[in-house]
Structure formats: structure tokens, C-alpha cells
C-alpha positions in Angstrom: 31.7 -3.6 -8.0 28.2 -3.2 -7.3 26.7 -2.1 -3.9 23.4 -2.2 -1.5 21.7 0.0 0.5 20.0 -0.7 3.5 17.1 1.4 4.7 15.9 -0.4 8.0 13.4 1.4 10.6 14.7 0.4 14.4 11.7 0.5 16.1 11.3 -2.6 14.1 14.3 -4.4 13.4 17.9 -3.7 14.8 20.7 -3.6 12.1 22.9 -6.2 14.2 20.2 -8.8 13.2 20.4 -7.4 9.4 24.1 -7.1 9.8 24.1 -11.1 10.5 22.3 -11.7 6.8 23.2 -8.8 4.8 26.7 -9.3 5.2 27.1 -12.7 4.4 24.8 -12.2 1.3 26.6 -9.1 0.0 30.2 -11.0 0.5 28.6 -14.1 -1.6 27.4 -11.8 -4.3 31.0 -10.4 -4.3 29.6 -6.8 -3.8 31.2 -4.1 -1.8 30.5 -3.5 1.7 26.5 -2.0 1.3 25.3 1.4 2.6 23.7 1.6 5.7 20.4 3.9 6.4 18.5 4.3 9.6 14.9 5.9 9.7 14.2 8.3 12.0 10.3 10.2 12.8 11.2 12.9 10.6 13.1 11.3 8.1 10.6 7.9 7.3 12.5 6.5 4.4 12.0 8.3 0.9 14.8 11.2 0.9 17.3 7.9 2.5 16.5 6.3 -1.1 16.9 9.2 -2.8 19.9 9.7 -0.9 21.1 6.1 -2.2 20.2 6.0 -5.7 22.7 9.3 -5.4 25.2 7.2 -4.1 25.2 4.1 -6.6 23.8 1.9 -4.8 22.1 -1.3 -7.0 19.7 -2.1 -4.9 17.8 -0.8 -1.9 17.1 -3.0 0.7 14.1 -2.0 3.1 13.1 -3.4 6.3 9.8 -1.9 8.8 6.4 -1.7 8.4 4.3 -0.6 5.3 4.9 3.2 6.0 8.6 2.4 5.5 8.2 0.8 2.4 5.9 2.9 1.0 8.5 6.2 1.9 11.3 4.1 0.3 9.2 3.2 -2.6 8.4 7.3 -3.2 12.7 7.8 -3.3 13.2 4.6 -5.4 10.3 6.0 -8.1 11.3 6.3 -11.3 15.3 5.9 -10.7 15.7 2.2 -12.1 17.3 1.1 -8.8 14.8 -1.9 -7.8 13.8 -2.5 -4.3 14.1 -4.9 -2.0 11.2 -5.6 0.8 12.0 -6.9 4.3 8.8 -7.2 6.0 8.5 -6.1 9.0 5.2 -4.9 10.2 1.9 -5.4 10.9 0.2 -5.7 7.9 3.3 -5.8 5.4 0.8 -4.9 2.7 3.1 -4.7 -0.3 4.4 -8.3 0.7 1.6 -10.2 1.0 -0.3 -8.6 -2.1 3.3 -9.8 -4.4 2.9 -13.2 -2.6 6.1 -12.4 -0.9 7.1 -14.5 2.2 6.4 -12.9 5.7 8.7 -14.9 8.1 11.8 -15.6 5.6 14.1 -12.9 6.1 17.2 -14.8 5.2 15.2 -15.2 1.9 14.2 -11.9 1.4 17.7 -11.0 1.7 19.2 -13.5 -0.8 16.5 -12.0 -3.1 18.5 -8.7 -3.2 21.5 -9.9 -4.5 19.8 -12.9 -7.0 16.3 -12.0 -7.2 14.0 -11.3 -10.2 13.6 -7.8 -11.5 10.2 -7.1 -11.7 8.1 -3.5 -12.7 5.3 -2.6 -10.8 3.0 0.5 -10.3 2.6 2.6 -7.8 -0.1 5.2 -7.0 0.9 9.6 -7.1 -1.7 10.8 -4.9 -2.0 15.3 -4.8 -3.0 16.3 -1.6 -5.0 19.5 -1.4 -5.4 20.7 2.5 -8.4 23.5 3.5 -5.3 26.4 4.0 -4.7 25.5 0.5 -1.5 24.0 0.3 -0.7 20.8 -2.0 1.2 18.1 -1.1 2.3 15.1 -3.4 3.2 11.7 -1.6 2.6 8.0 -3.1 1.7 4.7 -2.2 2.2 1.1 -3.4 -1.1 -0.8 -2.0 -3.9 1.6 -1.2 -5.3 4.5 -0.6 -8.4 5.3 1.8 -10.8 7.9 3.3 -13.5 7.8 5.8 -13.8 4.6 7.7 -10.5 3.3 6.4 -9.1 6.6 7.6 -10.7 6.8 11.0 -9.4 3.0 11.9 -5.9 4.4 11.2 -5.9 7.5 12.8 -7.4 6.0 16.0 -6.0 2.4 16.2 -3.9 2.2 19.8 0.0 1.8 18.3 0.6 -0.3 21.9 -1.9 -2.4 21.3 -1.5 -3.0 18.1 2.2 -4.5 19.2 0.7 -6.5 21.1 -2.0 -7.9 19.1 -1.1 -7.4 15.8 -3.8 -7.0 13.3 -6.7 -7.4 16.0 -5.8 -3.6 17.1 -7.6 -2.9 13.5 -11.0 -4.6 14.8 -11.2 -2.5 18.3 -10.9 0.8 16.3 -13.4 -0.1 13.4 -16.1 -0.9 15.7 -15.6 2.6 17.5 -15.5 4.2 13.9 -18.8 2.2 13.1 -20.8 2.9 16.0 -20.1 6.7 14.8 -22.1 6.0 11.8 -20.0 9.0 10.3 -20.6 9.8 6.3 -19.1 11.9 3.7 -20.2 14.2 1.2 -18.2 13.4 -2.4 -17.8 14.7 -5.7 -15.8 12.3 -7.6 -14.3 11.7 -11.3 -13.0 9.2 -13.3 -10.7 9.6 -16.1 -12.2 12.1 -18.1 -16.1 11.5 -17.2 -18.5 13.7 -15.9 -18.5 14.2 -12.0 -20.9 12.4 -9.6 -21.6 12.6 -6.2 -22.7 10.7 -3.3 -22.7 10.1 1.0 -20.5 7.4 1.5 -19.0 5.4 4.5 -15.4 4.8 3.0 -13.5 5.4 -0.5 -10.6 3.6 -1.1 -8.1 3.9 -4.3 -6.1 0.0 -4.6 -3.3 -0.7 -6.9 -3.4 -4.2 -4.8 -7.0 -5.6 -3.5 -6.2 -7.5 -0.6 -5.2 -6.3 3.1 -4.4 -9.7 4.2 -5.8 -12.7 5.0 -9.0 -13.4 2.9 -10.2 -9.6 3.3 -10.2 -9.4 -0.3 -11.5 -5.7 -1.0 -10.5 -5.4 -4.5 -10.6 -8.6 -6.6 -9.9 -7.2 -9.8 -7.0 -4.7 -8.5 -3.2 -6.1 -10.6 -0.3 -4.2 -8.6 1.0 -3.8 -12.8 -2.0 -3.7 -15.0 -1.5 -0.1 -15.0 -5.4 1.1 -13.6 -6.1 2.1 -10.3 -9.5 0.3 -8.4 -11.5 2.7 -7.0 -14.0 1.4 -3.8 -16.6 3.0 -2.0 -18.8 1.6 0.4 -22.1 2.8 1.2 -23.9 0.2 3.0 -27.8 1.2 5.0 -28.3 -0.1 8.4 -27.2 -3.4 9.7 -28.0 -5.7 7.0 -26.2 -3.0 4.5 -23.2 -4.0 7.2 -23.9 -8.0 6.9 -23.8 -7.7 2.5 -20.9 -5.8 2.6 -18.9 -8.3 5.1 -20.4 -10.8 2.4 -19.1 -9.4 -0.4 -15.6 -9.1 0.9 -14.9 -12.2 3.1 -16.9 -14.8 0.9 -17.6 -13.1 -2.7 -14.8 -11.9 -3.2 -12.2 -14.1 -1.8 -13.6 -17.4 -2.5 -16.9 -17.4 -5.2 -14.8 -15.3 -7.4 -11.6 -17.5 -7.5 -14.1 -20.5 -8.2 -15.3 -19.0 -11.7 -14.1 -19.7 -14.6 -11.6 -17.0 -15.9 -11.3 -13.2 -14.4 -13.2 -10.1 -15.9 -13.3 -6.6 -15.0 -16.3 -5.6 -13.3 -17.8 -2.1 -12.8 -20.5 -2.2 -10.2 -23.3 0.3 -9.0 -25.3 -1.1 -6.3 -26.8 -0.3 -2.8 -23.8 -1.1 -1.1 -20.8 -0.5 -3.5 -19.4 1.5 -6.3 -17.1 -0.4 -8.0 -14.9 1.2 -11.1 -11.3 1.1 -12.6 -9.4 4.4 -13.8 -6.6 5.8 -14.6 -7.1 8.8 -12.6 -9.8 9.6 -10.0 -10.4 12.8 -8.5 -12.5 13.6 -5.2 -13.7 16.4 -3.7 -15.1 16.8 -0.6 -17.5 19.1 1.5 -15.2 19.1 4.5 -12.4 18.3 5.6 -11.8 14.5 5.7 -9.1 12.6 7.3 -6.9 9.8 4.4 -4.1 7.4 4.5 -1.8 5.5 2.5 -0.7 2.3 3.1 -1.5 2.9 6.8 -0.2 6.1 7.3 -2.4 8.8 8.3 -1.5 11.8 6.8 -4.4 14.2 8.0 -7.1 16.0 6.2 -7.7 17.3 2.6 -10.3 18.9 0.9 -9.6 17.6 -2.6 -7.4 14.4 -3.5 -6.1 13.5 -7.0 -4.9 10.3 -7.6 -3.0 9.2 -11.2 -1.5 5.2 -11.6 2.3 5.7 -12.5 2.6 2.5 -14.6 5.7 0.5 -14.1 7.6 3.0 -11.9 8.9 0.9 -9.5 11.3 -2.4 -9.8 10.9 -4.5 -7.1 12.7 -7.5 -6.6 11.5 -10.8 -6.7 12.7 -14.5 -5.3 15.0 -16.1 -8.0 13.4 -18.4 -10.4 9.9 -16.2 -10.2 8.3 -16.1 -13.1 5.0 -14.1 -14.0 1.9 -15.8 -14.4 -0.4 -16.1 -17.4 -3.2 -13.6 -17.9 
């Protein structure tokens, strides 16, 4: 008989509440009594999955924020055992980008046990620190240094509990009255390197962060390419075109035209391209996350697409769209 794993992070969700839909579910399915997983600060979530694809289990159900699913996601890479998202966080990135609902856990649950299979990518980024030790973690949504990075790392957790996404806006307008820029050498794929001073990178295998902040239009979370961001905007009217570009361009003009294209862009404000790989190297030390977690500074990151690595599992009856 088959059986589930639960991976669920407390500080979010209490298993008795699972317990109540999980069981039920599992019982229905006619599956064995499921494995039960419970993150802790050290341990966020990836060697838990790893720890139940060793065990058998079918599927991996995971319940927190977007750090937990991305640390599931890493243990659940490449093993065939598909996963299962119960969102509970803030942003619940993965979620919303796969159109998944936000406030239907008993749906999310059923999903588990009658869902649609379906592949998706996810991100390997290589982690190079100034002591010169290499780290190799990976992401499902995105990817992001500088500004992106400095919201994270200085967004109040208690406030951000009490005012959800909002927390966000408070720490970005502390990060951009710092005016702070980097110094990058970058590559794509095989080209040559460039250079430039920029605000904020970011790396997407999805585009949106919610709402209709839509940073990456083009970004497909299985078209097997990575979209690659950076913002660069002068002064306060660099500010205004950029805040055009993602709140009206790009998440309502571009929906309005007629089929979807791939752009590459080079302007003022924006450099816009797809890879495979991208490479970056900095002049300092510069602070990154993935999928909201901040995981420090690095001098050098690599980033490669690993296409299809990771099953997820989708609401029965979902079917994918047509190109």
C-alpha cells in the first residue's frame, strides 16, 4: 500500500489541524497511515524529504512558508516522488505562480492523494562565499541580489505577521533611500562577460511575486530557461518607469497583445535576457536570497535551470495549457 509524508513547519501550521485533513484523505485513498515530519531551525525541510523518499513514501506533503517548500523541493529533486504544496506563508510564491489556491487546504490536501502529476524546473544555484567555500542550495521561484536581498535581510519577521506582505514595502523604502549599487560581471550561457552597476539582479524560473507585481513576464516555471532581471533605474523618474514597467507593462499591456514572445531587452532601466546558465561575479561581497530566504553573502554565484526535476502535484482534472 502506498504512503505520504508530511513535512509541516509549526511555527505555521500545527499538525492537529493537518491531522484533521490528512487523515481522512489518506484513509479515503486507502493508503497506509502517512509519515509525519516536523521542521525545526536547523533542519528546514530538504534532508526531512530526503529522509522520506528513503522511506517510500509516494508523495510528500509540505505545509509553511516559501523557505519550506523550497528546502523540501531541494530533498524531493530528482527522486520522482512528486510534491505536494500546502501554503502557508506569506508570499507562498510557488503557489501562486502554478495558479494554486491559497486558502483551500482541504483541497490541497485531496490533491496529494488524486492530484495531477506534473514536471516542473527548478533552479541549482553554486554559492561562492569571500573565505572561499562553495555551497550548493536550490530554489523553485527566484533568485535575487541587491535590493531584492536587502528587503529580505532587513524586513521585521513581527511585523510581517502582522501585516503580511506590507512588511515588504517598510523595508524597500529603507533599502531605497540607501541608494546602494553593485559592481557585476555577469555571463550568459556561453557568451562573452559584461559588466555593469546595478540596483538589483534577480534569476526567475516564475515572474510573478504576487498580486499584479509581475517582474518576469516571459518566465514558464517548465520551459526549461532561467529569466534573468536587473534593474538599473537613474534618479526618481528611473524609479517611476520601472514601477511602470512592472505594475502596468507587464501585468496588464502585455496580457492584452496578441500572442507571447520572448523578449531580450537592453535599456536605461532594465536588462532583460533568458539562459540556461548565468554566472555573476561581484566586486564585494553582496548579500542574496532564494525564495525569501536570506542566505548571506557571496562573491560569485552560478546559477544552471535543472529542467523537469521536480513533480509537483496538481488539482485533479488539471490540464496544461496551449502554448
Amino acid at each position: 500500500m502506498s504512503i505520504a509524508a508530511v513535512i509541516y513547519n509549526p511555527t505555521k501550521v500545527s499538525r492537529e489541524r493537518l491531522a484533521e485533513l490528512v487523515t481522512p484523505a489518506e484513509q479515503a485513498a486507502g493508503w497506509d497511515p502517512g509519515i509525519w515530519l516536523e521542521t525545526t531551525e536547523e533542519e528546514t525541510g530538504a534532508g526531512l524529504a530526503t529522509e522520506a523518499v528513503r522511506r517510500g513514501a509516494a508523495v510528500v506533503l509540505a505545509a509553511g512558508g516559501d523557505g519550506t517548500i523550497r528546502a523540501v523541493a531541494q530533498g524531493l529533486r530528482g527522486s520522482g516522488v512528486p510534491l505536494a504544496v500546502l501554503p502557508h506563508g506569506t508570499g507562498n510564491l510557488l503557489a501562486r505562480n502554478l495558479n494554486l489556491a491559497l486558502d483551500d487546504l482541504p483541497g490541497a490536501v485531496a490533491a496529494a492523494f488524486d492530484g495531477v502529476t506534473r514536471p516542473v524546473d527548478v533552479a541549482v544555484a553554486r554559492l561562492l562565499r569571500l573565505e572561499g567555500t562553495a555551497e550548493e542550495h536550490v530554489f523553485v521561484v527566484m533568485a535575487g541580489m541587491g535590493l531584492d536581498a536587502q528587503i529580505m535581510s532587513t524586513t521585521d519577521e513581527r511585523l510581517k505577521r502582522r501585516v503580511g506582505m506590507l512588511a515588504y514595502v517598510k523595508a524597500g523604502a529603507e533599502a531605497l533611500l540607501r541608494d546602494r549599487r553593485m559592481r557585476v560581471s555577469y555571463q550568459f550561457d556561453d557568451d562573452s562577460f559584461g559588466s555593469a552597476r546595478l540596483h538589483t539582479v534577480l534569476i526567475g524560473n516564475c515572474g510573478s511575486i504576487g498580486g499584479n507585481v509581475m517582474l518576469m513576464p516571459d518566465a514558464l516555471v517548465d520551459d526549461g530557461i532561467l529569466d534573468i532581471l536587473a534593474v538599473r533605474p537613474q534618479g526618481l523618474f528611473g524609479w517611476v518607469r520601472v514601477a511602470w514597467r512592472v505594475l502596468v507593462d507587464n501585468a496588464f499591456v502585455r496580457k492584452m497583445l496578441p500572442g507571447r514572445e520572448s523578449r531580450t531587452d537592453r535599456t536605461r532601466e532594465f536588462l532583460y535576457r533568458q539562459a540556461e546558465r548565468v554566472q555573476l561575479r561581484l566586486r564585494g561581497p553582496e548579500e542574496i536570497e532564494l525564495d525569501g530566504d536570506h542566505l548571506g553573502e557571496v562573491v560569485e554565484v552560478e546559477i544552471a535551470v535543472d529542467p523537469g526535476a521536480l513533480l509537483v502535484r496538481m488539482p485533479a482534472g488539471w490540464e496544461p495549457q496551449a502554448p
